[in-house]
Phi, psi and omega in degrees: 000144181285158147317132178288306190283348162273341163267357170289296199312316168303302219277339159292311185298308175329278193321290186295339172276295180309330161299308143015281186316317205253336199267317184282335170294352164258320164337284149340306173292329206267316178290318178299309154354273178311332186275307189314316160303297197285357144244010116296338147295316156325287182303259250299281183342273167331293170314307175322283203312303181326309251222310171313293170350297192289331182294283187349288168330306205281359198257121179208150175277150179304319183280011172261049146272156184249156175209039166220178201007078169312174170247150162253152151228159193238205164262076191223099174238027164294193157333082200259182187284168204271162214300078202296065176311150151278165170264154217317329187264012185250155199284176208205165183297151175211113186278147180207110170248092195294343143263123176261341194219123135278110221258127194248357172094247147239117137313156157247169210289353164283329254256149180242159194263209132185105194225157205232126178213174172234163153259143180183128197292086189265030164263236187215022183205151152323125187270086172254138187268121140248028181189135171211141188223154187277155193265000202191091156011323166297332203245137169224170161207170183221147193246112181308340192218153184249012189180130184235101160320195143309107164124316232233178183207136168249154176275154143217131169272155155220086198277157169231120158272104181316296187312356220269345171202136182310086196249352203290144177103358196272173162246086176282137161244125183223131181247159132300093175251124181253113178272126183208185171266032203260100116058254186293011154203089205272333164216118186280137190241138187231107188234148200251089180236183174185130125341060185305138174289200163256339167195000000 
């Protein structure tokens, strides 16, 4: 049979470990926590900024638009004229579409469409577009400026006529491809997609 005082001292010691126990598991809890905030402040952060970036992009004053010698583009993918690059040691263009996709949701099967993007040249040498066609008979657009300074922005419409092929019940995609001289993305893309209803 046990010692009475032998069993307070076990029952102590137990009591002082399980506190032990309890002061390191928050210690812990308490460090996982704190780290845990700052990444998600981090990631909040990135994104926030990340996200600022793009507005930023999409944001232009009415005197940065270019207006001359618009483009129509068609449905066309044959052979177009070829790509005026500049040359490799001289400074050079950089296309930027900060929406490149638009999801338009559902239409109907008549409906003809019409949505707006931008373009922009944020490099150090003039952005010339020199061709640009539609991915579908259905889609025409239009680029307002064919050389986009340093700086500067051209619009683009792009209407779709849903009726233009029996698509209802369908998930239509229709794209922009614009060919230009920026080096590093010679050809740039603008896509459209919707839900056709069925009647």
């Amino acid at each position: 049979m046990s010692h009475p005082g032998t069993i307070r001292a076990s029952r102590k010691a137990r009591q002082e470990e399980f506190r032990r126990k309890a002061r390191r598991q928050k210690i812990i809890t308490s460090v996982l926590l704190i780290i845990g905030v700052l990444l998600v402040g981090w990631g909040g952060y990135a994104y926030i900024t990340g996200t600022q970036e793009n507005k930023d992009l999409r944001i232009y004053a009415l005197e940065d638009v270019v207006y001359d010698r618009p483009i129509q583009a068609v449905h066309e993918m044959g052979d177009g004229p070829p790509i005026p690059f500049l040359p490799a040691n001289e400074a050079q263009p950089t296309i930027i579409v900060p929406d490149n996709f638009e999801d338009l949701g559902t239409v109907g099967p008549q409906d003809v469409v019409t949505r707006q993007f931008i373009i922009r040249n944020t490099g150090d040498a003039p952005l010339t577009i020199s061709r640009a066609y539609t991915t579908c008979g259905c889609t025409t657009a239009e680029i307002s400026a064919s050389v986009i300074p340093p700086g500067k922005v051209a619009e683009v419409t792009i209407t779709i006529d849903i009726g233009f092929h029996d698509v209802a019940g369908q998930t239509v995609r229709r794209g922009l491809i614009i060919e230009n001289n920026d080096p590093s993305q010679s050809q740039a893309e603008i896509w459209i997609q919707a839900d056709v209803r069925d009647s």
